[in-house]
C-alpha positions in Angstrom: 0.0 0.0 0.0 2.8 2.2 0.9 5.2 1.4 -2.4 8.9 0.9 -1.8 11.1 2.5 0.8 14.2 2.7 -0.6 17.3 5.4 -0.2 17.0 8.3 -1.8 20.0 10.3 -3.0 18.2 13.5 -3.3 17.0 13.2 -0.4 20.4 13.2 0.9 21.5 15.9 -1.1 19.0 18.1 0.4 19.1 16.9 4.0 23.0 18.2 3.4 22.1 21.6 2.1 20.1 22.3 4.9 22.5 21.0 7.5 25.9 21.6 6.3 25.7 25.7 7.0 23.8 25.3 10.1 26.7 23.4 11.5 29.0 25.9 10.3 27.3 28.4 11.7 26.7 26.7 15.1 30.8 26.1 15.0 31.7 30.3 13.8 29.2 32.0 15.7 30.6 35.7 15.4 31.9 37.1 18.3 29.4 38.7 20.7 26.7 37.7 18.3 23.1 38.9 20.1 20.2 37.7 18.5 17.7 40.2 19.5 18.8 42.4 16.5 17.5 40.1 14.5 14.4 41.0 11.5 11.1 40.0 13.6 9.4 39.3 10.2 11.7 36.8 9.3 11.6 35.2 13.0 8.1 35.2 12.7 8.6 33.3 9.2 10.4 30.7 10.8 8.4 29.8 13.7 5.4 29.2 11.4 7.5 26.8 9.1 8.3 25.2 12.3 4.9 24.4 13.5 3.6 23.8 10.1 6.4 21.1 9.5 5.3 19.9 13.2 1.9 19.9 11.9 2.6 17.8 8.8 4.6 15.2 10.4 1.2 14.5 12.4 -0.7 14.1 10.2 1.6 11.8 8.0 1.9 10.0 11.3 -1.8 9.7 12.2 -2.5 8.7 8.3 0.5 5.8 8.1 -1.2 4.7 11.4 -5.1 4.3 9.8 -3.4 2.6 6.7 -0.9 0.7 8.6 -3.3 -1.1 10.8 -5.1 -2.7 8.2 
C-alpha cells in the first residue's frame, strides 16, 4: 500500500544543504553575536514553518497509522 522504501540520494543531497551551513554556523558563531537584533518578520517566518512542518509530520503519522493497521 505504501510502495517501496528505498534510499533516496536527493533526499540526501537536500538533508545536506540544509545541515551543512547550520553546522558551520553553530561552529563560527561571530563574536558577541546577540540575537535580538535580529528581522522579527523573518523570525516570525520561521516559527510558522516550524509548527507547520510539526503539523505535517502529524498528520503523516496519524495517516500511516489508519493505513498501517489494516
Amino acid at each position: 500500500m505504501l510502495g517501496h522504501f528505498g534510499f533516496s540520494y536527493i533526499g540526501l543531497l537536500y538533508m545536506l544543504m540544509l545541515q551543512v551551513p547550520n553546522l558551520m554556523w553553530a561552529r563560527r558563531k561571530p563574536a558577541g553575536y546577540d540575537p535580538s537584533g535580529e528581522n522579527k518578520v523573518l523570525l516570525v517566518f520561521e516559527r510558522a514553518g516550524h509548527i507547520g512542518i510539526h503539523l505535517q509530520h502529524i498528520k503523516e503519522v496519524r495517516r500511516c497509522s489508519i493505513y498501517c493497521a489494516k
